[in-house]
LUMLUMNU-486521 format. One record per residue (C-alpha): x, y, z; residue in one letter. Coordinates in nm, 2 decimals, m for minus. Example, Ala and Ser with C-alpha at 12.3 -4.5 7.8 and 13.67 -1.06 7.14 Angstrom:
<recs>
<rec x="1.23" y="m0.45" z="0.78" residuo="A"/>
<rec x="1.37" y="m0.11" z="0.71" residuo="S"/>
</recs>
This chain:
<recs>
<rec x="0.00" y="0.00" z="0.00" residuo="X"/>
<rec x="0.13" y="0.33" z="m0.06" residuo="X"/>
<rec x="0.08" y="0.62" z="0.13" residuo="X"/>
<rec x="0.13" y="1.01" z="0.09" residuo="X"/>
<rec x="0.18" y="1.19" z="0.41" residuo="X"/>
<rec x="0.20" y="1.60" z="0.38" residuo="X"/>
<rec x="0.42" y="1.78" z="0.54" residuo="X"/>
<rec x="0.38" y="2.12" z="0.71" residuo="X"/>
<rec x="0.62" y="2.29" z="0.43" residuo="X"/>
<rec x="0.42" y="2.17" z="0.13" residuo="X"/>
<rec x="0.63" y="1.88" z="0.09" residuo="X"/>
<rec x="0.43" y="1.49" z="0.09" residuo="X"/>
<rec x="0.63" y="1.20" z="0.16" residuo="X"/>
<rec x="0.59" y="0.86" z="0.00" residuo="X"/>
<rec x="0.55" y="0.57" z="0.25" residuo="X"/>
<rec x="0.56" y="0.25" z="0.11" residuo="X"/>
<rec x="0.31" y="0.05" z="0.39" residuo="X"/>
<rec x="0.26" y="m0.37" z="0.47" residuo="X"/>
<rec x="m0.01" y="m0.42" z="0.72" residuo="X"/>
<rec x="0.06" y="m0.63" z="1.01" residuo="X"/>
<rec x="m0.18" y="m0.82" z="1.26" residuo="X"/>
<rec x="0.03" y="m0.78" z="1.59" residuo="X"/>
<rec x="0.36" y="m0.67" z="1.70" residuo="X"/>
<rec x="0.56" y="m0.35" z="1.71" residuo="X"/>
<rec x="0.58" y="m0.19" z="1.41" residuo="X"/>
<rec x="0.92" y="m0.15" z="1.19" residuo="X"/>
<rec x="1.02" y="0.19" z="1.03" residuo="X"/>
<rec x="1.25" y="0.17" z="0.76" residuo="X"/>
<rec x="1.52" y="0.41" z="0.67" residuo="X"/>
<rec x="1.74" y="0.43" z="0.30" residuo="X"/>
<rec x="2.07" y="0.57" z="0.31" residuo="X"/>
<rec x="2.19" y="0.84" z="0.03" residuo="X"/>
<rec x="2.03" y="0.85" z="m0.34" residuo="X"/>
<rec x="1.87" y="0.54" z="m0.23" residuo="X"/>
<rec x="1.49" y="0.49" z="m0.18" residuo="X"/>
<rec x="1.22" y="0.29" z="0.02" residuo="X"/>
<rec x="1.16" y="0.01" z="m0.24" residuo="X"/>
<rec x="1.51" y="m0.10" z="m0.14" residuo="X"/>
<rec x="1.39" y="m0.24" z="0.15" residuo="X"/>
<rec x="1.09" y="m0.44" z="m0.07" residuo="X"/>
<rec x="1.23" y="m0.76" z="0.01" residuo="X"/>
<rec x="1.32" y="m0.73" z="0.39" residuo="X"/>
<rec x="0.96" y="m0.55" z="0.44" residuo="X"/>
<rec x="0.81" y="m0.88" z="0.26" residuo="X"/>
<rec x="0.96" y="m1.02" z="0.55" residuo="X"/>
<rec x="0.90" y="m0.86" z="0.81" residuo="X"/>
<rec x="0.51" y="m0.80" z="0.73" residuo="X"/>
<rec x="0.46" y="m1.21" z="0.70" residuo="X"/>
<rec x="0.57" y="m1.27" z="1.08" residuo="X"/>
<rec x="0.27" y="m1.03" z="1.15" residuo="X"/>
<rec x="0.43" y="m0.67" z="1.20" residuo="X"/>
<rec x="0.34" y="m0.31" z="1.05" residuo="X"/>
<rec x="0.59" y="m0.22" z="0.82" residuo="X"/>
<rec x="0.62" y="0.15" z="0.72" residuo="X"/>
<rec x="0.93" y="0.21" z="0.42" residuo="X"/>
<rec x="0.98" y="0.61" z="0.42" residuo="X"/>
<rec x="1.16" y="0.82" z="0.10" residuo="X"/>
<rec x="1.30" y="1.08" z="0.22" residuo="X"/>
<rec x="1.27" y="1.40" z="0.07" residuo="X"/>
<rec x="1.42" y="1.44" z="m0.29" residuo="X"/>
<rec x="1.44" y="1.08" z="m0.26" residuo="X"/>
<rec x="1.18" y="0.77" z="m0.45" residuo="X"/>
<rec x="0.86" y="0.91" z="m0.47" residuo="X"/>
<rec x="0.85" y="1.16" z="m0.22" residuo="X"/>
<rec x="0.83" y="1.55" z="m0.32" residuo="X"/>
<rec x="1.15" y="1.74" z="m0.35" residuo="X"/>
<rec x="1.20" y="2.08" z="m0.16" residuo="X"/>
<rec x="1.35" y="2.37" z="m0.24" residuo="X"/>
<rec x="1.61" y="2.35" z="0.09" residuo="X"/>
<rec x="1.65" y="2.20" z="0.41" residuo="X"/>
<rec x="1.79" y="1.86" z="0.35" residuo="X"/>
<rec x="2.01" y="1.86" z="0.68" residuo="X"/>
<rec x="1.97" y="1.57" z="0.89" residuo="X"/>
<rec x="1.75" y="1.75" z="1.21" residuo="X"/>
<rec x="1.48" y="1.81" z="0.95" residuo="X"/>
<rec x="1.51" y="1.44" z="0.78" residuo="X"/>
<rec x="1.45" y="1.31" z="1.17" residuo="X"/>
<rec x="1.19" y="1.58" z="1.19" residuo="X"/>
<rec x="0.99" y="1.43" z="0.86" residuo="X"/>
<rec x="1.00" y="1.04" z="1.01" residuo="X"/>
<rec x="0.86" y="1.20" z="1.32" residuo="X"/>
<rec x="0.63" y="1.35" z="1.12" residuo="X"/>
<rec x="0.52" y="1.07" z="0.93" residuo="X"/>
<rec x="0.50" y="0.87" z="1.22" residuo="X"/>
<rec x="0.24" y="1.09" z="1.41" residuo="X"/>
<rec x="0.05" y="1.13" z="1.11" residuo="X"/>
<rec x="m0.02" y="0.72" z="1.09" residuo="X"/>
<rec x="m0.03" y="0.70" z="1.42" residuo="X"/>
<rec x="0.29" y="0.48" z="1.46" residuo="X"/>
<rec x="0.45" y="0.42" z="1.79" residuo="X"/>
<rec x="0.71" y="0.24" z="1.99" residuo="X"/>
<rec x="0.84" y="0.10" z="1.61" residuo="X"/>
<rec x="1.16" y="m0.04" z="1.60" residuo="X"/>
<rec x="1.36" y="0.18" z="1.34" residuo="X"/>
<rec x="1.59" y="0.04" z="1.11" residuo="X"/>
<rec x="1.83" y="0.31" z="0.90" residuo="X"/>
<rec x="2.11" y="0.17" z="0.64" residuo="X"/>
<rec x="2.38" y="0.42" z="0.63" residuo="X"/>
<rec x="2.27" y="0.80" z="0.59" residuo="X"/>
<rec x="1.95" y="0.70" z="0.74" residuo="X"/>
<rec x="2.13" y="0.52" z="1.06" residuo="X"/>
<rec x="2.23" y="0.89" z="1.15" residuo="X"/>
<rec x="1.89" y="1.01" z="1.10" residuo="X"/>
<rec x="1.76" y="0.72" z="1.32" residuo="X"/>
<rec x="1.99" y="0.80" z="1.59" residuo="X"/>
<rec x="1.87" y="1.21" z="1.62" residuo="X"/>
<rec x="1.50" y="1.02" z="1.58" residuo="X"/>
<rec x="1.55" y="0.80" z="1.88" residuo="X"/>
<rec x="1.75" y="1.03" z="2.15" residuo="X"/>
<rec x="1.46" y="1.31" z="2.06" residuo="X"/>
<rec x="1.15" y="1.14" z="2.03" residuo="X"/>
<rec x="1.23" y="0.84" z="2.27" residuo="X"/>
<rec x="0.83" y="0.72" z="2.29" residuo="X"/>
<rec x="0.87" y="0.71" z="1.92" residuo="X"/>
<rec x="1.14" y="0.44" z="1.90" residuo="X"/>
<rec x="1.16" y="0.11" z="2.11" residuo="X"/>
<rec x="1.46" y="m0.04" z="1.95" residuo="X"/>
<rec x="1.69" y="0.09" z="1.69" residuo="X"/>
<rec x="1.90" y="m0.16" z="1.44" residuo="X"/>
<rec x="2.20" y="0.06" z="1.26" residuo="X"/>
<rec x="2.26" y="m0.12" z="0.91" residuo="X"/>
<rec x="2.62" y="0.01" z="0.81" residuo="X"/>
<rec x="2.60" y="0.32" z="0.99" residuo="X"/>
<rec x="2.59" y="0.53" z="1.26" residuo="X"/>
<rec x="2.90" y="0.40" z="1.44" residuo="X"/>
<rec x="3.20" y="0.63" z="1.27" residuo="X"/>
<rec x="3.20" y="0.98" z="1.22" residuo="X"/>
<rec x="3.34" y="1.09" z="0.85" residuo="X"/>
<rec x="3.64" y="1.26" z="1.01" residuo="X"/>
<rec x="3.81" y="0.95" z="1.07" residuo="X"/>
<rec x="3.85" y="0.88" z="0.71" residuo="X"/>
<rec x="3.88" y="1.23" z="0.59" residuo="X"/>
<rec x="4.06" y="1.52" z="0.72" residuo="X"/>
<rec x="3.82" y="1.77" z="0.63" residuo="X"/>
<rec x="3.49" y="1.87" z="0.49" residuo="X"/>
<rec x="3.66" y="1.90" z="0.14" residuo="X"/>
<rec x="3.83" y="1.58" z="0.14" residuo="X"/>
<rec x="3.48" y="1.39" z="0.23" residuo="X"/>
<rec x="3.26" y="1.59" z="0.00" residuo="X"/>
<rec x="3.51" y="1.53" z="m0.27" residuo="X"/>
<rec x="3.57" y="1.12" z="m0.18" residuo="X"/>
<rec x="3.17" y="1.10" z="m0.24" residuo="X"/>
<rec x="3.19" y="1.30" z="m0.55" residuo="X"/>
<rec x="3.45" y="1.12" z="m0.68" residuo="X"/>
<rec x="3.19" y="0.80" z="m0.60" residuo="X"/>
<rec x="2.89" y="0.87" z="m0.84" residuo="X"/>
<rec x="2.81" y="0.70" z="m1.13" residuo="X"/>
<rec x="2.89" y="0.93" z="m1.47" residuo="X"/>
<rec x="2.51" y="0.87" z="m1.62" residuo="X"/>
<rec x="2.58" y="1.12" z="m1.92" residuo="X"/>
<rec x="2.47" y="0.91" z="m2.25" residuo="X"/>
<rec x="2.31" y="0.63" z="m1.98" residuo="X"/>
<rec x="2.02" y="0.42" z="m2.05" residuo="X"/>
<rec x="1.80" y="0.24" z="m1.81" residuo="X"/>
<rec x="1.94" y="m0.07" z="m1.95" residuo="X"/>
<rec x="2.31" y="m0.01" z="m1.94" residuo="X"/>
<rec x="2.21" y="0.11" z="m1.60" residuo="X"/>
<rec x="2.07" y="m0.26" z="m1.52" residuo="X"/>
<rec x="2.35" y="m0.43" z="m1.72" residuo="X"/>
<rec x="2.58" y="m0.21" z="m1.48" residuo="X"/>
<rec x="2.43" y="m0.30" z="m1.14" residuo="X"/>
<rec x="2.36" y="m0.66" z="m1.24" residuo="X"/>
<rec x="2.75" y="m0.69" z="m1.33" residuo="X"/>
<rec x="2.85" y="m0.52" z="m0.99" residuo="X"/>
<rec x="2.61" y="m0.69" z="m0.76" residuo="X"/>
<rec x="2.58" y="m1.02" z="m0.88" residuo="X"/>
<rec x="2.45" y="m1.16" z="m0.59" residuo="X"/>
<rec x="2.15" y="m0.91" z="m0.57" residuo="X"/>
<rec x="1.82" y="m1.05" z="m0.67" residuo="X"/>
<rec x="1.65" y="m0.88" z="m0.98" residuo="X"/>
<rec x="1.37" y="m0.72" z="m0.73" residuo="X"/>
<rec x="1.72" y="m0.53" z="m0.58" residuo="X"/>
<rec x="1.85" y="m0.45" z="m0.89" residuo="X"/>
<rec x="1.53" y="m0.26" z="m1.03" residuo="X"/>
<rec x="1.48" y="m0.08" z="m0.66" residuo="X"/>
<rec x="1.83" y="0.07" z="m0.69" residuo="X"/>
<rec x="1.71" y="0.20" z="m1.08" residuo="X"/>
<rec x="1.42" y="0.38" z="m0.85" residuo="X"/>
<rec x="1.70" y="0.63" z="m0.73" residuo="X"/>
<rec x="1.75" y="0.78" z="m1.08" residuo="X"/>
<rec x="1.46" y="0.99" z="m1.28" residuo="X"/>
<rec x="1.42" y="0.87" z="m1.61" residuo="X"/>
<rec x="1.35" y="1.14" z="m1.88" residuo="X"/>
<rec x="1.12" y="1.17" z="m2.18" residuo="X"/>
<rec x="1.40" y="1.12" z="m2.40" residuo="X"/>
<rec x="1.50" y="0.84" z="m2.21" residuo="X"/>
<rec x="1.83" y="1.04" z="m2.06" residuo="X"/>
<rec x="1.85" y="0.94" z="m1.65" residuo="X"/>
<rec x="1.98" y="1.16" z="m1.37" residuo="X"/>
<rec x="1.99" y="1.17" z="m0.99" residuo="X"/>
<rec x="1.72" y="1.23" z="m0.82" residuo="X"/>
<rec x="1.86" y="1.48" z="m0.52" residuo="X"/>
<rec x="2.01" y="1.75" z="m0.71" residuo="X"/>
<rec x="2.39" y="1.83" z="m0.65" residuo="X"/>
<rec x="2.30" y="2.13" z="m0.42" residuo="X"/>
<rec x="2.05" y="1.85" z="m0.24" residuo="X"/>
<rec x="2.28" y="1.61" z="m0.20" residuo="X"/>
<rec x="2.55" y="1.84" z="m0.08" residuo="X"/>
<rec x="2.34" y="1.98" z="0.19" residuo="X"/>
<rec x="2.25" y="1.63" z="0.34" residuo="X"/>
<rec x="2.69" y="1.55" z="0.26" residuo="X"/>
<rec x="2.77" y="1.85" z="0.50" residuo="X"/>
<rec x="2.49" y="1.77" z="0.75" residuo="X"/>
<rec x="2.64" y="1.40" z="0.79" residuo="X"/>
<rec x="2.97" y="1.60" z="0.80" residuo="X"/>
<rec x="2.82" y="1.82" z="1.10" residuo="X"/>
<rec x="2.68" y="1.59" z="1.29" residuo="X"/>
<rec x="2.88" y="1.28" z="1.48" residuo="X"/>
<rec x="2.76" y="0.99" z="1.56" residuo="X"/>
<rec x="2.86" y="0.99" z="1.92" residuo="X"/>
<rec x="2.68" y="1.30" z="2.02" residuo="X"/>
<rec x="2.34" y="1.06" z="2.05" residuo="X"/>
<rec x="2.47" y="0.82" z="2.23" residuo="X"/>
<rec x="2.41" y="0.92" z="2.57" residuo="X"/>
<rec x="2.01" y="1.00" z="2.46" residuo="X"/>
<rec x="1.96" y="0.64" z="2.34" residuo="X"/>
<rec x="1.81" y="0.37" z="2.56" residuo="X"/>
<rec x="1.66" y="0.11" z="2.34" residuo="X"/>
<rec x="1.80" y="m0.20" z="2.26" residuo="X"/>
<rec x="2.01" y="m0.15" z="1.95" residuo="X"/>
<rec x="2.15" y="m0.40" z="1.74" residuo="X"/>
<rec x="2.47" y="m0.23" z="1.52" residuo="X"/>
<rec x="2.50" y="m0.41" z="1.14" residuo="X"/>
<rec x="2.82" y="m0.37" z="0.98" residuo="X"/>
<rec x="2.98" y="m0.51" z="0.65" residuo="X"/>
<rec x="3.34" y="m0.63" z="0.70" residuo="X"/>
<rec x="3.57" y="m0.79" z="0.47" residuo="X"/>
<rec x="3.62" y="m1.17" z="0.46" residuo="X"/>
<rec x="3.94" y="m1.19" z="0.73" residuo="X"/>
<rec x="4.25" y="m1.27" z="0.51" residuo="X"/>
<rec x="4.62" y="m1.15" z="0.50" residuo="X"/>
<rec x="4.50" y="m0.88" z="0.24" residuo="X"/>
<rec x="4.19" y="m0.73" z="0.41" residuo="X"/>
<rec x="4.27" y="m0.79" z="0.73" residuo="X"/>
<rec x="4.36" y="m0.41" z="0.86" residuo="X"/>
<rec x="4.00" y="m0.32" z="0.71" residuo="X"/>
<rec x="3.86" y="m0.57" z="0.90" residuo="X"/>
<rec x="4.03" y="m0.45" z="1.24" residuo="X"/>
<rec x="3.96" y="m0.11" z="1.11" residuo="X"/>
<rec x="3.57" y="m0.19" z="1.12" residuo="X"/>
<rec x="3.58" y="m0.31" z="1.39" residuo="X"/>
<rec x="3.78" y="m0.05" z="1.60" residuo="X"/>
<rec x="3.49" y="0.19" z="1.46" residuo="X"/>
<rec x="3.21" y="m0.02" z="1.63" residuo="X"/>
<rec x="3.37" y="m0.09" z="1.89" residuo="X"/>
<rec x="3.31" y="0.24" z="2.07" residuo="X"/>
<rec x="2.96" y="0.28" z="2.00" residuo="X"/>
<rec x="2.92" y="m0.08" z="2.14" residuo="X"/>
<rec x="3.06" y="0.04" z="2.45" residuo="X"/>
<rec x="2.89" y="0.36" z="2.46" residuo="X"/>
<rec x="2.54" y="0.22" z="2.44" residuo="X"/>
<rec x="2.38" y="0.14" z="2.68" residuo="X"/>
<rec x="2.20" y="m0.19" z="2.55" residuo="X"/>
<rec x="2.39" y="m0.29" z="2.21" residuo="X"/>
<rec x="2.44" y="m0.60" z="2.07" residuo="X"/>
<rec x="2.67" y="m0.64" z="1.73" residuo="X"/>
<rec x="2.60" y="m0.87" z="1.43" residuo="X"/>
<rec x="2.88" y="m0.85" z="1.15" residuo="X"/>
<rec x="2.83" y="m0.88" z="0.79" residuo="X"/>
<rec x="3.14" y="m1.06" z="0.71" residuo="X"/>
<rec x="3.24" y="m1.04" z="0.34" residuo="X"/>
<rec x="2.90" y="m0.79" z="0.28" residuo="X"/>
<rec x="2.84" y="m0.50" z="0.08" residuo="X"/>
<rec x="2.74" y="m0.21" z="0.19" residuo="X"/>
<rec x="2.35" y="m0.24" z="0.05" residuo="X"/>
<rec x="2.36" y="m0.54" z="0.33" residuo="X"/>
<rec x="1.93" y="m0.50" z="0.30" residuo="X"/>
<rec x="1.96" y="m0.56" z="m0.11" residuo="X"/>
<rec x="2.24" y="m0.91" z="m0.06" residuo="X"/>
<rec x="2.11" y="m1.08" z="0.23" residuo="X"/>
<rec x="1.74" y="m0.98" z="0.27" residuo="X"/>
<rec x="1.64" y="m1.30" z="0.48" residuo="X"/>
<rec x="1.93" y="m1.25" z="0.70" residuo="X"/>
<rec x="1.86" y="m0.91" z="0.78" residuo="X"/>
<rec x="1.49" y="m0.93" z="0.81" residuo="X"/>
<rec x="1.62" y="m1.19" z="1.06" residuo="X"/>
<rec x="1.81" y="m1.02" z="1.27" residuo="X"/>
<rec x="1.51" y="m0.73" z="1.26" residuo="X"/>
<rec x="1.27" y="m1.02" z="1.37" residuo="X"/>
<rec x="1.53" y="m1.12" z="1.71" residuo="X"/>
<rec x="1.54" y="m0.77" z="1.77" residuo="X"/>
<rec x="1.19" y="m0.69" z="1.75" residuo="X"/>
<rec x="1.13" y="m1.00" z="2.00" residuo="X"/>
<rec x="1.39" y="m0.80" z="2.21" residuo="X"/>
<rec x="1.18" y="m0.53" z="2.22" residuo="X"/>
<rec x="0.89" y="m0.74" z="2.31" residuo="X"/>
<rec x="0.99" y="m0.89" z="2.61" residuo="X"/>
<rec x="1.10" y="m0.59" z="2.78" residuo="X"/>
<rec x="0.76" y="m0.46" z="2.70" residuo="X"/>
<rec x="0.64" y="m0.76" z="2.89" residuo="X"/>
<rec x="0.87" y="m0.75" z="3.14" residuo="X"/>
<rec x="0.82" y="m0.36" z="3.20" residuo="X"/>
<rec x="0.44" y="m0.46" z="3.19" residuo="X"/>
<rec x="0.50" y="m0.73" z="3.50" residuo="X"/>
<rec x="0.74" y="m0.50" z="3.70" residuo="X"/>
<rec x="0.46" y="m0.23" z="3.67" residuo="X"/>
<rec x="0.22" y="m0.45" z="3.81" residuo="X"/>
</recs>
């Protein structure tokens, strides 16, 4: 079911929605120039164990309306509050891959009735200034990152993430295509804009990880990607991990499940598995619930 939620600054947000018969409900988070339907498979999933599934795009992002500024991270937290007053959605368990981790984080330490356990899918953990020295350097590395769609089809495009991600199913590869904006003429380009996607780039770059940490007291289950361990990838592997490491520790209530040998679209290679490890945590959530409930009484 889709939904369109307006927002109080003329912009609606798409919401791609599963009805559920019982349990808490999920809210589901993309990362940059991604989009809801990316999380099709795991929100199949999810929904068939009997929970509410809500998938949001962002502003600029899927389906959702673009706006004309205001793409920092405060106001994406601000729209999935938002959203989730308008449906009437509480004590979810939020799941955000990457960009949207960070976003899930400001969600959970402001709007703590909102969220009842938070999963952080390869993200969340590290802030960008231990990879780059500065603003320029990061906003540059991500640059440098984008896919050159000048004389693109929608085809080479598939061909293109079909060759990369060969382990993705075909229902992956066609959600990922839902990030560009196919023209008349049949010429593609980004959804977010440069100027968007800067403005979200520098919020990430504004706004550590760490600062939330204190705030959040949910049960929170961190989701990184590591390489296989070998002689060659080894010091990536320990370099992962000496990133999660520290959120672990700072958490109150954190639990880790590595990705090893995983992309970084973990929700578009392994949907079962991660849809799995939503489920245990959403049980989590559950019995505290219950044994709150008890300890009330």
């Amino acid at each position: 079911m889709d939904i369109s939620v307006p927002l109080g600054d003329a912009v609606k947000l798409h919401v791609r929605h599963r009805e559920g018969t019982g349990g808490p409900p999920f809210l589901l988070l993309h990362g940059l120039d991604s989009n809801a339907r990316m999380w099709d498979l795991v929100a199949d999933r999810l929904a068939a164990e009997g929970h509410p599934v809500y998938a949001v795009d962002q502003r600029g992002h899927g389906d959702s309306d673009p706006a004309d500024d205001d793409y920092g991270n405060e106001t994406a937290a601000a729209d999935i509050a938002a959203v989730a007053d308008a449906l009437g959605v509480t004590r979810a368990v939020v799941a955000g891959h990457s960009w949207g981790a960070l976003v899930s984080l400001r969600l959970a330490a402001r709007r703590p009735g909102l969220v009842a356990g938070l999963a952080l899918i390869e993200g969340g953990w590290a802030h960008a200034s231990v990879v780059c020295d500065s603003w320029e350097q990061f906003a540059g590395l991500l640059t440098m990152s984008e896919v050159d769609l000048n004389g693109a089809t929608l085809d080479a495009m598939r061909d293109y993430q079909r060759a990369v991600y060969p382990d993705w199913s075909a229902e992956a590869v066609e959600a990922s295509l839902h990030s560009l904006r196919v023209h008349e003429d049949g010429a593609l380009t980004p959804r977010l804009s440069p100027t968007q996607r800067n403005a979200i780039l520098r919020s990430i770059w504004d706004d550590p990880p760490a600062q939330w940490y204190p705030a959040i007291t949910v049960p929170t289950l961190l989701m990184p990607a590591v390489p296989k361990p070998n002689r060659r990838w080894e010091p990536l592997f320990e370099r992962v991990r000496s990133y999660v490491e520290p959120a672990v520790a700072a958490l109150p209530d954190a639990t880790v499940r590595e990705y090893v040998g995983g992309d970084h679209d973990l929700h578009a290679q392994h949907p079962d598995e991660v849809a799995e490890d939503l489920l245990r945590l959403a049980r989590n959530v559950q019995r505290r619930a219950a044994l709150g409930d008890r300890t009330a009484n």
